[in-house]
C-alpha positions in Angstrom: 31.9 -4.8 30.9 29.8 -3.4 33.3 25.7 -3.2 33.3 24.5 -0.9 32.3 21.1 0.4 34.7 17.5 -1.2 32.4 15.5 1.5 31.4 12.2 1.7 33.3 9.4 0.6 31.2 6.2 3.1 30.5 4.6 1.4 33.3 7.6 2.0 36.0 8.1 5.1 35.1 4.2 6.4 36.0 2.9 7.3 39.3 0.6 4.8 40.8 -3.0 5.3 39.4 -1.7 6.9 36.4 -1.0 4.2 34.4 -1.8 4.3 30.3 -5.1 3.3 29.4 -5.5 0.4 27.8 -6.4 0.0 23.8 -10.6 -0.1 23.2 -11.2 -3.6 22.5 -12.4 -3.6 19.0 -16.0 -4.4 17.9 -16.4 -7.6 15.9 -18.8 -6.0 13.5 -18.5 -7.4 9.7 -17.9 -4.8 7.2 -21.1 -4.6 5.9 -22.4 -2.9 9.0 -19.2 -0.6 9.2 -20.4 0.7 5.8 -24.0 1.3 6.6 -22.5 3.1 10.0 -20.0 5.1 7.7 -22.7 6.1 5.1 -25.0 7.3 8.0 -22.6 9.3 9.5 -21.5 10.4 6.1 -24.8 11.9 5.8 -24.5 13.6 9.1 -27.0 10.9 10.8 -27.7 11.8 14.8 -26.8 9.0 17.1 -25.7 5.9 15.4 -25.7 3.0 17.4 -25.0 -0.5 16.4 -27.2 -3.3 18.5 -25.4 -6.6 18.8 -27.9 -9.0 18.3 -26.2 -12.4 17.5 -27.2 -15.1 20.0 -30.7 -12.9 21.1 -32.9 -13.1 17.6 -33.4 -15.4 14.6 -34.3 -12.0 12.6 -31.2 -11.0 12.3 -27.5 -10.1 13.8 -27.3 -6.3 13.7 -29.7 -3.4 13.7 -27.7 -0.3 12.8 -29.7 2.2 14.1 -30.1 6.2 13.5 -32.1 9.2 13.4 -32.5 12.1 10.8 -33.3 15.9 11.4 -36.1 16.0 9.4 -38.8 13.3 6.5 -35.9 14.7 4.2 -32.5 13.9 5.9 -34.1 10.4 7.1 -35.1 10.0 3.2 -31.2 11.2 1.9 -29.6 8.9 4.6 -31.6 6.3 3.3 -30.6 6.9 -0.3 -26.8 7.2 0.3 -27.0 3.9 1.9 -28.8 2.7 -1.0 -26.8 3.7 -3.5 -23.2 2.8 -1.6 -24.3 -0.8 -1.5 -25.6 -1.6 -4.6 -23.0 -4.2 -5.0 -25.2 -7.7 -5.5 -23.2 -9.1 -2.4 -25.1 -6.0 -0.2 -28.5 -5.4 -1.9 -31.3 -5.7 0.9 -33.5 -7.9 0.6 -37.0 -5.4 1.7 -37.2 -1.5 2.0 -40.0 0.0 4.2 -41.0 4.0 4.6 -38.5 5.5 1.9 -41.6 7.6 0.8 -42.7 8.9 3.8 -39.4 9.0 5.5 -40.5 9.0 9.5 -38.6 5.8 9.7 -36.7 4.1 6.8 -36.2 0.1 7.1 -33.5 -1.4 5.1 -33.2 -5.2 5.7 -30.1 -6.9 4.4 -31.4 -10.0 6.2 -28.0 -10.5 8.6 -28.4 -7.1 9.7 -31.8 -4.2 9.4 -30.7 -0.4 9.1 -33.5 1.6 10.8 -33.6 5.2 10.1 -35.9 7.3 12.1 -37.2 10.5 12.4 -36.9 11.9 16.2 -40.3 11.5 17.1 -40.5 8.1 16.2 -37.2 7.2 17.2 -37.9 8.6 21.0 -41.4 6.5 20.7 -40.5 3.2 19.6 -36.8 3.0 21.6 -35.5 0.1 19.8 -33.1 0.1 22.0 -34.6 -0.3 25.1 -37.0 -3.0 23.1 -33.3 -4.7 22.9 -32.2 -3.9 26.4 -29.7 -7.5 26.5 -28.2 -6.6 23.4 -24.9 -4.8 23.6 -24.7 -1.3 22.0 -21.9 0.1 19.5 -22.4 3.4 19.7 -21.0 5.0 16.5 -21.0 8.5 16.6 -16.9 8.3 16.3 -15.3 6.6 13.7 -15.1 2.4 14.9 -12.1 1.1 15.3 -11.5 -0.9 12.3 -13.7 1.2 10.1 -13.5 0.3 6.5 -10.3 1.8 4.6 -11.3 1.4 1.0 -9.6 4.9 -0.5 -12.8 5.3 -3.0 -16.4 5.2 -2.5 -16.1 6.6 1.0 -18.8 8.1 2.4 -18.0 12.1 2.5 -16.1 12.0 -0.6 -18.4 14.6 -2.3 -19.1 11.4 -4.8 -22.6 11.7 -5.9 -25.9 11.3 -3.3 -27.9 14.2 -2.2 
């Protein structure tokens, strides 16, 4: 029996400097925040960003962070979150600014969604504020994002 020549791998078979890129390493971020994120963007939030703040504040672990067009959209992001986690496990604890709707503060104690007009947002740079913490931003679906088949946000169920 004679052998047969081995196939070159993926990596043999590229030229040098054009090898695959490797996976994204996927966030660690519990589920609760993936379904603040998915709501937000669900409701056509601007610039979602997750902040990382496990091992940097007693306060809490997560900010989920995003900004509305307008005292309306901030107000209807704020209420599609709401209403997608009204589930006893994921009621916040405190709600700030739902009235007004220039920023929107949802605490669920291990993580605080803040939802900001774009005035505000540009003035009080949270993220900045939190320069050591390390940024998700979620403007593309996270790797890992929730896959419950119902309730989703975008599924034209309910909200404004």
């Amino acid at each position: 029996m004679k052998d047969q020549p081995k196939e070159a791998s993926p990596r043999e078979r590229t030229a040098p400097g054009d090898e695959p890129a490797a996976a994204a390493p996927k966030p660690d971020i519990p589920r609760g925040v993936l379904r603040v994120v998915e709501c937000a963007r669900g409701r056509k939030a601007i610039d979602v960003r997750v902040l990382d703040l496990r091992g940097l504040s007693d306060a809490a672990d997560f900010f989920v962070i995003a900004t509305g067009r307008s005292d309306l959209h901030v107000r209807a992001i704020a209420d599609h979150i709401l209403e997608a986690t009204r589930a006893p496990s994921l009621r916040p604890e405190h709600i700030e600014g739902l009235d007004d709707g220039r920023w929107v503060l949802i605490d669920y104690i291990d993580h605080v969604v803040h939802i900001f007009h774009p005035g505000l947002r540009d003035f009080y740079r949270l993220e900045t504020l939190w320069g050591d913490a390390p940024v998700h931003e979620m403007d593309d679906p996270p790797v890992g994002e929730l896959e419950t088949g119902h309730g989703a946000a975008g599924d034209g169920a309910g909200g404004p």
